[in-house]
CHARMM-style PDB file with segment names, atoms N, HN, CA, C and O in Angstrom:
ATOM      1  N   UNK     1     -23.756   5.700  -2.809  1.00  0.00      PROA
ATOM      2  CA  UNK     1     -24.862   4.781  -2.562  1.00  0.00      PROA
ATOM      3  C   UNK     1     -25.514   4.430  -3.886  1.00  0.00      PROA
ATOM      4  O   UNK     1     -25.598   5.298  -4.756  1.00  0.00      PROA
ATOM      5  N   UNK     2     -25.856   3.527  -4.034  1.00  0.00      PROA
ATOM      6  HN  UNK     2     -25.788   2.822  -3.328  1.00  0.00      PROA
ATOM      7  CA  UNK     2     -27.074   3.077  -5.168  1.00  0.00      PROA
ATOM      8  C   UNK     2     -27.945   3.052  -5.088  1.00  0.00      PROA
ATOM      9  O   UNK     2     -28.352   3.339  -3.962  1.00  0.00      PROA
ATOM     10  N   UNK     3     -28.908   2.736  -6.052  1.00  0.00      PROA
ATOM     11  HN  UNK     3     -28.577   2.503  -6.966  1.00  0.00      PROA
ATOM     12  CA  UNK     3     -30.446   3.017  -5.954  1.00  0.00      PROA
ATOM     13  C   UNK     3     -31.045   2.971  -5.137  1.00  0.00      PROA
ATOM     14  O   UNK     3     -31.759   3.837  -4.631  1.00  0.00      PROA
ATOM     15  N   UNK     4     -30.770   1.452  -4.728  1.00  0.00      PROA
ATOM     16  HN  UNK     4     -30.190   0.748  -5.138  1.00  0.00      PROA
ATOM     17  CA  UNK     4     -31.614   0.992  -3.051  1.00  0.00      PROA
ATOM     18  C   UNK     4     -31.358   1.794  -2.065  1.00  0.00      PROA
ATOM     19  O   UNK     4     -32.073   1.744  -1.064  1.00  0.00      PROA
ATOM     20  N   UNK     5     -30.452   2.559  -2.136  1.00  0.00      PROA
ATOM     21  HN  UNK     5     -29.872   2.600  -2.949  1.00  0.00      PROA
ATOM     22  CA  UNK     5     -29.569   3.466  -0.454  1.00  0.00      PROA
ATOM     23  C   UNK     5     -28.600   2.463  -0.387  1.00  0.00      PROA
ATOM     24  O   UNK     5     -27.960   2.914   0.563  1.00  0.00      PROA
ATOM     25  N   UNK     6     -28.046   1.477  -0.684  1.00  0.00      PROA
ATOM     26  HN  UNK     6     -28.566   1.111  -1.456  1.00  0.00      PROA
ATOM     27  CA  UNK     6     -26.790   1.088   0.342  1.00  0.00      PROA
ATOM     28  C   UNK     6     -25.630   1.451  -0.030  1.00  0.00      PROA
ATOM     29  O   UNK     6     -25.623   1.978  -1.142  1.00  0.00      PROA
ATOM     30  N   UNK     7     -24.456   1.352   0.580  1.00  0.00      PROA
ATOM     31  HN  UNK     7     -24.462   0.923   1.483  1.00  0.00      PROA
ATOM     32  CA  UNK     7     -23.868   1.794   0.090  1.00  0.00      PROA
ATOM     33  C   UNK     7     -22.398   1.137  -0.720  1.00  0.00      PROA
ATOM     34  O   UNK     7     -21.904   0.133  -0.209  1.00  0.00      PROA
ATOM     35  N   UNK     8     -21.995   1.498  -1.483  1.00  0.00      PROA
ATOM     36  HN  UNK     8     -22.396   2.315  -1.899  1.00  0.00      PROA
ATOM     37  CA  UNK     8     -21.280   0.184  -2.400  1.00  0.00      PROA
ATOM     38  C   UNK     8     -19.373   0.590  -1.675  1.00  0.00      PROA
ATOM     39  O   UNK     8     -19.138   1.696  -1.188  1.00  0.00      PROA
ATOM     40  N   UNK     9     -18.548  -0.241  -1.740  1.00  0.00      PROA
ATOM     41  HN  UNK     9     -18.739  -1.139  -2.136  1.00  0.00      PROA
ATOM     42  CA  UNK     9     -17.549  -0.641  -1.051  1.00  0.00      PROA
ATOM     43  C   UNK     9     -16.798  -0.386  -2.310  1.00  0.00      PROA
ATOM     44  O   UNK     9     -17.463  -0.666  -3.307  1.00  0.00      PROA
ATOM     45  N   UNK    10     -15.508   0.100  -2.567  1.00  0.00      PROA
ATOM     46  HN  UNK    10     -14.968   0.327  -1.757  1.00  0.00      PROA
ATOM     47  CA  UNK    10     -14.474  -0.057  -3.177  1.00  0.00      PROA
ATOM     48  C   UNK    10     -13.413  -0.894  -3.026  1.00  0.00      PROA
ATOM     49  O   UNK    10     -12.645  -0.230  -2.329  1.00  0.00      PROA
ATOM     50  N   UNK    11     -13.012  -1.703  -3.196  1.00  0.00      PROA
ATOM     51  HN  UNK    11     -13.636  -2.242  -3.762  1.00  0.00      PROA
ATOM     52  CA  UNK    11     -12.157  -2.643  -2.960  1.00  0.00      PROA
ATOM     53  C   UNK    11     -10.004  -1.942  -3.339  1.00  0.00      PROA
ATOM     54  O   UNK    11      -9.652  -1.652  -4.483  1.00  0.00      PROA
ATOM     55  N   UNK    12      -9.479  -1.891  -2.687  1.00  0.00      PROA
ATOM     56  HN  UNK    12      -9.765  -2.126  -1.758  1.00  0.00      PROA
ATOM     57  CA  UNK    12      -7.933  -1.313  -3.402  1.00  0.00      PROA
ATOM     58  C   UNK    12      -6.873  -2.335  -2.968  1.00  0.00      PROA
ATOM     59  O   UNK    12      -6.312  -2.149  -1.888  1.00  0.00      PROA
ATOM     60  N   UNK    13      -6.514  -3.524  -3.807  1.00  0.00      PROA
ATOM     61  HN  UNK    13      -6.970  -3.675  -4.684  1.00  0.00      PROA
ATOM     62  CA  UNK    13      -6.119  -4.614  -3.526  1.00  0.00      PROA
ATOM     63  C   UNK    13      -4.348  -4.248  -2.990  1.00  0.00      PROA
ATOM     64  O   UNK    13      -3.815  -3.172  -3.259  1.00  0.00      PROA
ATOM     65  N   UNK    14      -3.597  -5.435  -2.164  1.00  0.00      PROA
ATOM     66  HN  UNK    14      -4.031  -6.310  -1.945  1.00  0.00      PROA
ATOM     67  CA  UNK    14      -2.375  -5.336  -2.648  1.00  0.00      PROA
ATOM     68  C   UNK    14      -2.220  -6.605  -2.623  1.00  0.00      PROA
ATOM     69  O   UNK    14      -2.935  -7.392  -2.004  1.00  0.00      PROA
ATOM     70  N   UNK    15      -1.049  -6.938  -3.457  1.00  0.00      PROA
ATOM     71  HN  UNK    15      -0.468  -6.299  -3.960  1.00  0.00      PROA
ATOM     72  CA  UNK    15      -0.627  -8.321  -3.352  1.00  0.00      PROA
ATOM     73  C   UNK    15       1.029  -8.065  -3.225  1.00  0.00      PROA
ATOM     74  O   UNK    15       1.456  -6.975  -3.606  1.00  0.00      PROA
ATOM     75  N   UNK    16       1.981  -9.080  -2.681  1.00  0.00      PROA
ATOM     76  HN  UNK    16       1.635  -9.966  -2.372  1.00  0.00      PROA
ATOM     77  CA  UNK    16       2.922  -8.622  -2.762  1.00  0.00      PROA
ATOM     78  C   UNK    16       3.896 -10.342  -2.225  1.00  0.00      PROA
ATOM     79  O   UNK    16       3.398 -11.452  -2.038  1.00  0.00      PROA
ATOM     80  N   UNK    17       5.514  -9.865  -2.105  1.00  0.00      PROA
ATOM     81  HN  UNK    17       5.918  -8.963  -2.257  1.00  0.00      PROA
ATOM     82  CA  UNK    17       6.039 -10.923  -1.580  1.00  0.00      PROA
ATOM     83  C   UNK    17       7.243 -10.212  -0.697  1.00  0.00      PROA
ATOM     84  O   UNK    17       8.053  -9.449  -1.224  1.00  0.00      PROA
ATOM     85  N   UNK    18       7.258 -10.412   0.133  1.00  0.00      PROA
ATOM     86  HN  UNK    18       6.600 -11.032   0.561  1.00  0.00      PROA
ATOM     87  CA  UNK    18       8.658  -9.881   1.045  1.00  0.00      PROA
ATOM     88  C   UNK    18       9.546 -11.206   1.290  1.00  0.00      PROA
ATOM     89  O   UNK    18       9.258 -12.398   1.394  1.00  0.00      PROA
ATOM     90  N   UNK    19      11.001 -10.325   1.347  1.00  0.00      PROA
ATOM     91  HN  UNK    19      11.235  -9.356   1.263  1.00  0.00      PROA
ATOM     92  CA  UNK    19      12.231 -11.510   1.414  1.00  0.00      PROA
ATOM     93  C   UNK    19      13.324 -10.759   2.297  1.00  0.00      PROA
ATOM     94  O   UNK    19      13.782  -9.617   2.303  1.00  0.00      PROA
ATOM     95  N   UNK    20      13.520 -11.847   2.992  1.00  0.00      PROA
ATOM     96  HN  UNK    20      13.148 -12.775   2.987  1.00  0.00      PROA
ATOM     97  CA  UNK    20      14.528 -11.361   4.593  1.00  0.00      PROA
ATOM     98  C   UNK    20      16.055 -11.933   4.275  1.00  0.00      PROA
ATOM     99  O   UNK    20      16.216 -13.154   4.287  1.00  0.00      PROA
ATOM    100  N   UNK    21      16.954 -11.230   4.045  1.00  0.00      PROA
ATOM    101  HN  UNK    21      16.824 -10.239   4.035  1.00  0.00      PROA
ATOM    102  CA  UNK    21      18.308 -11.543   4.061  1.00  0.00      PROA
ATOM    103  C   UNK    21      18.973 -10.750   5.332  1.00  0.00      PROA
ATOM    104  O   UNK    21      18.915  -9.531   5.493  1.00  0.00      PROA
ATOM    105  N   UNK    22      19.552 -11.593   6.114  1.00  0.00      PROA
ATOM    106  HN  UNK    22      19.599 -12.583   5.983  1.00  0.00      PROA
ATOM    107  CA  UNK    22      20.347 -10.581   7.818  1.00  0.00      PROA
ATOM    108  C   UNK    22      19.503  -9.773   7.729  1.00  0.00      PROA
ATOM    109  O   UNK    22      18.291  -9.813   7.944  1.00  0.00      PROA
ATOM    110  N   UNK    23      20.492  -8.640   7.240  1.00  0.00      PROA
ATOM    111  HN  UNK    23      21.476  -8.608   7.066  1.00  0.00      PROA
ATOM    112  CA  UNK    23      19.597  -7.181   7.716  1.00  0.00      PROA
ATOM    113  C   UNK    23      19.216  -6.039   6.814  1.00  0.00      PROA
ATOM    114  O   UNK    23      19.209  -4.808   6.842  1.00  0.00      PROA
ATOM    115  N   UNK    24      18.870  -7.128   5.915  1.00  0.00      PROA
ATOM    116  HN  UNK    24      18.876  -8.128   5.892  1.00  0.00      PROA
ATOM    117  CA  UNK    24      17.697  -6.087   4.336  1.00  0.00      PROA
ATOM    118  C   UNK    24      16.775  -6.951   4.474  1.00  0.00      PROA
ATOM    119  O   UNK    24      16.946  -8.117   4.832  1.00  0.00      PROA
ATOM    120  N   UNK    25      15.096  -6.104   4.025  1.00  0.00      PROA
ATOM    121  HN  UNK    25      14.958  -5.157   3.734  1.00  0.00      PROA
ATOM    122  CA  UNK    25      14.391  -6.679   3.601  1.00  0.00      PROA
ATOM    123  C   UNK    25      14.163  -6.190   2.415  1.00  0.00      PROA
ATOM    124  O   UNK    25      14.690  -5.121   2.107  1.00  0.00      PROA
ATOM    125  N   UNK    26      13.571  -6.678   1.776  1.00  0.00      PROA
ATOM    126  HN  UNK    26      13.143  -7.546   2.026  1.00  0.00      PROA
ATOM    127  CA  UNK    26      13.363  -6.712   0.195  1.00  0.00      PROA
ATOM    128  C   UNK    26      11.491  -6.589   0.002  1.00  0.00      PROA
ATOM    129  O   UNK    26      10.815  -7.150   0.864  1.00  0.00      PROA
ATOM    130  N   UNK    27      11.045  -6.125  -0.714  1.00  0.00      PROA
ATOM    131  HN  UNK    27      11.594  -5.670  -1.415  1.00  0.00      PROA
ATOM    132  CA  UNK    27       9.547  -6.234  -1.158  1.00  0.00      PROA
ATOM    133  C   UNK    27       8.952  -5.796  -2.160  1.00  0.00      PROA
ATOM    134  O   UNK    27       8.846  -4.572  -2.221  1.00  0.00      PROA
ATOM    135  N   UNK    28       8.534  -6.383  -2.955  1.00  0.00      PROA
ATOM    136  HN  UNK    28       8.619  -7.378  -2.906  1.00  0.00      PROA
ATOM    137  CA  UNK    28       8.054  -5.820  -3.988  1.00  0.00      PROA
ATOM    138  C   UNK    28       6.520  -6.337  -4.469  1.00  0.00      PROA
ATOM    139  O   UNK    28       6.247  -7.517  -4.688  1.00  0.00      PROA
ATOM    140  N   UNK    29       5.507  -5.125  -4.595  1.00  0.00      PROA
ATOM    141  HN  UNK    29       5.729  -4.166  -4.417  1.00  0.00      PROA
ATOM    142  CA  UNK    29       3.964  -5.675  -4.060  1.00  0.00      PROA
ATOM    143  C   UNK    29       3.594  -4.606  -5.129  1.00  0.00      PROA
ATOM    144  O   UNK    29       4.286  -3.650  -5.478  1.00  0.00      PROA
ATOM    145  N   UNK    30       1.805  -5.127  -5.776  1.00  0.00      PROA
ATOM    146  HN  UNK    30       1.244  -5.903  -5.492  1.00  0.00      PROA
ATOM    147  CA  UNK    30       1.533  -4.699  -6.746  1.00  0.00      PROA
ATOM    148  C   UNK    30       0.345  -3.911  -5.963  1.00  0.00      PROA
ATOM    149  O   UNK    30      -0.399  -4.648  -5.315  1.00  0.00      PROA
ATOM    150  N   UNK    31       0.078  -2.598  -5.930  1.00  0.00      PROA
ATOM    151  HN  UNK    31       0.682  -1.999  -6.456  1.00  0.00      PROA
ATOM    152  CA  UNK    31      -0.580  -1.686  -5.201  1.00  0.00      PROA
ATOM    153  C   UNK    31      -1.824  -1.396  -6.085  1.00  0.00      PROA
ATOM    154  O   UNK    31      -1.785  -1.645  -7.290  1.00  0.00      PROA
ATOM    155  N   UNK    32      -3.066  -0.807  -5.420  1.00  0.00      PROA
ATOM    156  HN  UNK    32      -3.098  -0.605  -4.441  1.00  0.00      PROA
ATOM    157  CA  UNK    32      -3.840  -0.013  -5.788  1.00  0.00      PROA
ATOM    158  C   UNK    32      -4.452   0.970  -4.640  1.00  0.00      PROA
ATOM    159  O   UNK    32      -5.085   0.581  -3.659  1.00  0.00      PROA
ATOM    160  N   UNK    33      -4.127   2.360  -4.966  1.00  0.00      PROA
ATOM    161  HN  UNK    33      -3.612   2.677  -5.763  1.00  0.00      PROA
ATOM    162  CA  UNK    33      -4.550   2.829  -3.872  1.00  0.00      PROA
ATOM    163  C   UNK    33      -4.733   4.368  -4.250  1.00  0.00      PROA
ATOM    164  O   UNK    33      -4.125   5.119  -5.013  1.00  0.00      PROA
ATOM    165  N   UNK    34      -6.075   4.558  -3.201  1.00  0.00      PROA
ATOM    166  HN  UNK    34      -6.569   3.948  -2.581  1.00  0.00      PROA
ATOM    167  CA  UNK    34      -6.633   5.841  -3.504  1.00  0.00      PROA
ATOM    168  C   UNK    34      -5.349   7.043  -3.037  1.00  0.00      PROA
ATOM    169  O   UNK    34      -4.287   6.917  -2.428  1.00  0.00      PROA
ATOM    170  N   UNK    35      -5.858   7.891  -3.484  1.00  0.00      PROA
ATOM    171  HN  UNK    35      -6.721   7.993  -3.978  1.00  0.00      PROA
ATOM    172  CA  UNK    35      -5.110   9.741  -3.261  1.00  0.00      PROA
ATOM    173  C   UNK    35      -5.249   9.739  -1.338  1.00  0.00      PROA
ATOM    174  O   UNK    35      -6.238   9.094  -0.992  1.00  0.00      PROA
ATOM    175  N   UNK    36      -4.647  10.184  -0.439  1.00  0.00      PROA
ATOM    176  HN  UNK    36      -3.844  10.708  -0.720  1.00  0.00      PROA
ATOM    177  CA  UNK    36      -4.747  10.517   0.449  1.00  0.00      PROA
ATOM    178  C   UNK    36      -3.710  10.365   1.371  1.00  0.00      PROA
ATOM    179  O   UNK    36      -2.673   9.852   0.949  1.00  0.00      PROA
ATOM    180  N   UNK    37      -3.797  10.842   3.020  1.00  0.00      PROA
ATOM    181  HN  UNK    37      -4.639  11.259   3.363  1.00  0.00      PROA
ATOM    182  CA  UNK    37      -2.735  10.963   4.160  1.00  0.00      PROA
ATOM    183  C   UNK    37      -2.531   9.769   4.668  1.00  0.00      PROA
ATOM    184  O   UNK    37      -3.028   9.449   5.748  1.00  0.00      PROA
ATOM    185  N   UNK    38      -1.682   8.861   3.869  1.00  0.00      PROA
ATOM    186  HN  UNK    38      -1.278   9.121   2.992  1.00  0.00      PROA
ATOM    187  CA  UNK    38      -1.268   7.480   4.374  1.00  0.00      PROA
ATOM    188  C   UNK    38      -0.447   7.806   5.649  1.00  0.00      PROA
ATOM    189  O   UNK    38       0.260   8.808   5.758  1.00  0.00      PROA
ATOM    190  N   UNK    39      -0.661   6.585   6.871  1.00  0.00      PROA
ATOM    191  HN  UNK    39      -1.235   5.771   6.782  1.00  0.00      PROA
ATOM    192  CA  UNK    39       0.049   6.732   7.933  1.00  0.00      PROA
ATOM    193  C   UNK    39       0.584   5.512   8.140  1.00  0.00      PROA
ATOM    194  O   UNK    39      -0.221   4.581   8.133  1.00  0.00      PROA
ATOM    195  N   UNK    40       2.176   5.160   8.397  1.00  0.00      PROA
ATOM    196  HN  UNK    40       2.830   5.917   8.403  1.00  0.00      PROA
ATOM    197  CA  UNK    40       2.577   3.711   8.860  1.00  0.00      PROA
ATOM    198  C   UNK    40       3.502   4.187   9.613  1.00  0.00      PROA
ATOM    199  O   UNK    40       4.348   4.964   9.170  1.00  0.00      PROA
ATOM    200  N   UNK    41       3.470   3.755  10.962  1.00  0.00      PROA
ATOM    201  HN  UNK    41       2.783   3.124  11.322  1.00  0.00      PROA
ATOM    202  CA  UNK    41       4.767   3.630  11.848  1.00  0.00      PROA
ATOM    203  C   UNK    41       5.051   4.658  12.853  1.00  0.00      PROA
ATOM    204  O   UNK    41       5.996   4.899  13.605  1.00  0.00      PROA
ATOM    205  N   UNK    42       3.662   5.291  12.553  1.00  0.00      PROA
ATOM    206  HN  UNK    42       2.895   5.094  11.943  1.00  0.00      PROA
ATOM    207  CA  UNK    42       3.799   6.824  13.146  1.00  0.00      PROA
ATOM    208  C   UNK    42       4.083   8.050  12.194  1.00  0.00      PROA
ATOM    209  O   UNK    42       4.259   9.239  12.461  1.00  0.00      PROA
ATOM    210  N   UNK    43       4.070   7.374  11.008  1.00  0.00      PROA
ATOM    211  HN  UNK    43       3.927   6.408  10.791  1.00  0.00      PROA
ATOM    212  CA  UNK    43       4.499   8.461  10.396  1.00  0.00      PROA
ATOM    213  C   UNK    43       3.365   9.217   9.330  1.00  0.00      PROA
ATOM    214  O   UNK    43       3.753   8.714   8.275  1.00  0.00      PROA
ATOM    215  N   UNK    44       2.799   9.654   9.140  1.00  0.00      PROA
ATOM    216  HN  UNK    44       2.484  10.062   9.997  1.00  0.00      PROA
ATOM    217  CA  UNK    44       1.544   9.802   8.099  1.00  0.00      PROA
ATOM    218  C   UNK    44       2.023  11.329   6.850  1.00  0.00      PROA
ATOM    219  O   UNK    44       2.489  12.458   7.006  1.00  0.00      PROA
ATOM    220  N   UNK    45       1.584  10.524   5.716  1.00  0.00      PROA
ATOM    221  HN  UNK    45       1.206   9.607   5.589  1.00  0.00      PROA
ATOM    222  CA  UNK    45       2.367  11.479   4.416  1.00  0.00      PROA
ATOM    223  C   UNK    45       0.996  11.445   3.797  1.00  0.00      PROA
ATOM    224  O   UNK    45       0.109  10.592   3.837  1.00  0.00      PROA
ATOM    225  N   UNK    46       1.104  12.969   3.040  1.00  0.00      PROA
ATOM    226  HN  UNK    46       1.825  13.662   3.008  1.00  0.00      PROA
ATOM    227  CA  UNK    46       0.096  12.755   1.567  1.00  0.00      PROA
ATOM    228  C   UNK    46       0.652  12.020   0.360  1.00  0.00      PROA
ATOM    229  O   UNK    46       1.381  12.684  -0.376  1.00  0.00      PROA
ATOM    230  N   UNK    47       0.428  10.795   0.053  1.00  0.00      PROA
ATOM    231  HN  UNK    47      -0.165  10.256   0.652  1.00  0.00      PROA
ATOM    232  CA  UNK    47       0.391  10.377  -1.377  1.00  0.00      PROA
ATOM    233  C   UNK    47      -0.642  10.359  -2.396  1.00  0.00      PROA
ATOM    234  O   UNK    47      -1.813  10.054  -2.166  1.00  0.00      PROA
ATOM    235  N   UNK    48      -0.244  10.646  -3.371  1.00  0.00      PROA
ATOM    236  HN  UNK    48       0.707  10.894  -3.558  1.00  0.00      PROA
ATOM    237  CA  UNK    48      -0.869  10.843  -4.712  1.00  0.00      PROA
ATOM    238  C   UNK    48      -2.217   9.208  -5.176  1.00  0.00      PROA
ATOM    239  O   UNK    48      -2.500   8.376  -4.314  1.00  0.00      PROA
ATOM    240  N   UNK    49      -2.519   9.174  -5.936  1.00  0.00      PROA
ATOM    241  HN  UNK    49      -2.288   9.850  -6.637  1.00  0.00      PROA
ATOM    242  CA  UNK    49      -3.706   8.108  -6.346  1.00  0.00      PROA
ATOM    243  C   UNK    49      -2.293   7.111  -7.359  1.00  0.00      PROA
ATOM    244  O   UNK    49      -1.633   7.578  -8.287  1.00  0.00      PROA
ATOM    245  N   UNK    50      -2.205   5.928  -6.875  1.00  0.00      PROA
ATOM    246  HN  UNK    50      -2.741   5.549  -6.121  1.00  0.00      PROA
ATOM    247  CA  UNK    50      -1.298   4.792  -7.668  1.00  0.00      PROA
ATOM    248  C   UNK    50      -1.740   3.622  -7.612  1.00  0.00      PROA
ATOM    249  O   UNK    50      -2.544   3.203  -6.779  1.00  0.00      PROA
ATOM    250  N   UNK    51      -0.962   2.674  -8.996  1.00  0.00      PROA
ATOM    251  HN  UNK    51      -0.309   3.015  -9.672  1.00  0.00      PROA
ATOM    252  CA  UNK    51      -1.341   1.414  -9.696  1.00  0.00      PROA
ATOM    253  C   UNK    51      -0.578   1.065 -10.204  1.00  0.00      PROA
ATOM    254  O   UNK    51      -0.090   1.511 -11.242  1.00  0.00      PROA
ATOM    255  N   UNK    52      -0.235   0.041  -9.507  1.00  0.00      PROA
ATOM    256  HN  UNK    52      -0.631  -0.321  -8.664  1.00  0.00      PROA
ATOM    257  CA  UNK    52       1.337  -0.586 -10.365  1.00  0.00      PROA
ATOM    258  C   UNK    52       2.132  -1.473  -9.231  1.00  0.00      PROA
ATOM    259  O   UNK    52       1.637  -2.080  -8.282  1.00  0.00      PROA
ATOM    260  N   UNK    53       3.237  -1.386  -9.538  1.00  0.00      PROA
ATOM    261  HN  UNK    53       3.639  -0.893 -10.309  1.00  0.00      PROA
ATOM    262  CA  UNK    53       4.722  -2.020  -8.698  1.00  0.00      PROA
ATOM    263  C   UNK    53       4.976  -1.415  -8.080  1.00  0.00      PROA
ATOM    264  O   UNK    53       4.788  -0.235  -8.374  1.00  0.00      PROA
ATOM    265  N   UNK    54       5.452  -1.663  -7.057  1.00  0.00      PROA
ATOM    266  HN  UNK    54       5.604  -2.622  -6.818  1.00  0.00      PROA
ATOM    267  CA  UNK    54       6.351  -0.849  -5.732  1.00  0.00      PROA
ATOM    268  C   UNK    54       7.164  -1.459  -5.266  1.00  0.00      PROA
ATOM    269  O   UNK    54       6.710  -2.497  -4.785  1.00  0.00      PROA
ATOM    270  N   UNK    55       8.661  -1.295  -5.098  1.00  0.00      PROA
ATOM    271  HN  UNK    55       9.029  -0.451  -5.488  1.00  0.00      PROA
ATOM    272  CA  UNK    55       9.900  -2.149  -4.615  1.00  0.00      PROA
ATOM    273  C   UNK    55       9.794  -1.602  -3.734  1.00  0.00      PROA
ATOM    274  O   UNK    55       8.973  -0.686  -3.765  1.00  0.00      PROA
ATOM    275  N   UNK    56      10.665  -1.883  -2.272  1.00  0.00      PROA
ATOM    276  HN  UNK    56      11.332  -2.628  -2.246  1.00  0.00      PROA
ATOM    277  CA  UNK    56      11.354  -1.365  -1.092  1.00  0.00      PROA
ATOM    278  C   UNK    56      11.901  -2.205  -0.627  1.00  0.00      PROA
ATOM    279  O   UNK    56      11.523  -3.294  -0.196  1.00  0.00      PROA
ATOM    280  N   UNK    57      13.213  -1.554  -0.713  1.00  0.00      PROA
ATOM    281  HN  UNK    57      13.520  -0.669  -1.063  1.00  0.00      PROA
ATOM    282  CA  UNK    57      14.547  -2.223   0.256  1.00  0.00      PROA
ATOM    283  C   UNK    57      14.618  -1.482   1.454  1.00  0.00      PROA
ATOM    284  O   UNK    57      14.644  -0.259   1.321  1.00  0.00      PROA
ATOM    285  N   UNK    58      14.665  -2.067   2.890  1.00  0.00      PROA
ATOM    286  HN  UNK    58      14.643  -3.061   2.999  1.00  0.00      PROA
ATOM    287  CA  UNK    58      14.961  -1.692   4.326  1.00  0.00      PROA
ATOM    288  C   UNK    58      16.227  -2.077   4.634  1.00  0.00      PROA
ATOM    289  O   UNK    58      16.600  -3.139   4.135  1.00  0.00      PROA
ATOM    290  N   UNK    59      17.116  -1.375   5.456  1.00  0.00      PROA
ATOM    291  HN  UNK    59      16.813  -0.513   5.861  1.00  0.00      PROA
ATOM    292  CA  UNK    59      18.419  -2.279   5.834  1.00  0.00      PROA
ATOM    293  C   UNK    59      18.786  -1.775   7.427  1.00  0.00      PROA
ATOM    294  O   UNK    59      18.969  -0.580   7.660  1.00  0.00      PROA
ATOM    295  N   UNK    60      18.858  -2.619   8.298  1.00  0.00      PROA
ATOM    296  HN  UNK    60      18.709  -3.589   8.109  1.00  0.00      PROA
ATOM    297  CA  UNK    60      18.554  -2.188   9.771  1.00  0.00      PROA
ATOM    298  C   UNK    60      20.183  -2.989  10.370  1.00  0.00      PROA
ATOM    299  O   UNK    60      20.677  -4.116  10.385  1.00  0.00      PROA
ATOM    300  N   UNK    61      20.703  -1.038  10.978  1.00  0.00      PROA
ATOM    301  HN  UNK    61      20.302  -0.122  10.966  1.00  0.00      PROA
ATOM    302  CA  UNK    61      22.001  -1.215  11.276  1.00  0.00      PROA
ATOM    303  C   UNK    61      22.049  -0.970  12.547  1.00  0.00      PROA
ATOM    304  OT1 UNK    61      23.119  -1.044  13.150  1.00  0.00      PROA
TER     305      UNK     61
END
């Protein structure tokens, strides 16, 4: 919080571009993101605090 009491917002951007060929996807997105138990898909992991690039290739058989 700040002086006044309210309380201030952190912002942790991503930007990124995904690309669909048949049956890969492709993505590569520029991350910022705090330390903690990320969850997608059902699945929830501890990751570390990161800044930078992130590729991922999917391929669905």
């Amino acid at each position: 919080a700040n002086s006044k009491g309210d309380i201030e917002k952190t912002l942790y951007p991503t930007l990124g571009v995904v690309f669909f060929n048949d049956a890969q996807r492709y993505s590569l997105r520029y991350v910022k993101q705090v330390e903690g138990v990320i969850c997608s898909g059902g699945i929830c992991r501890l990751e570390p605090a990161f800044s930078g690039f992130r590729f991922a290739m999917n391929t669905t058989f």
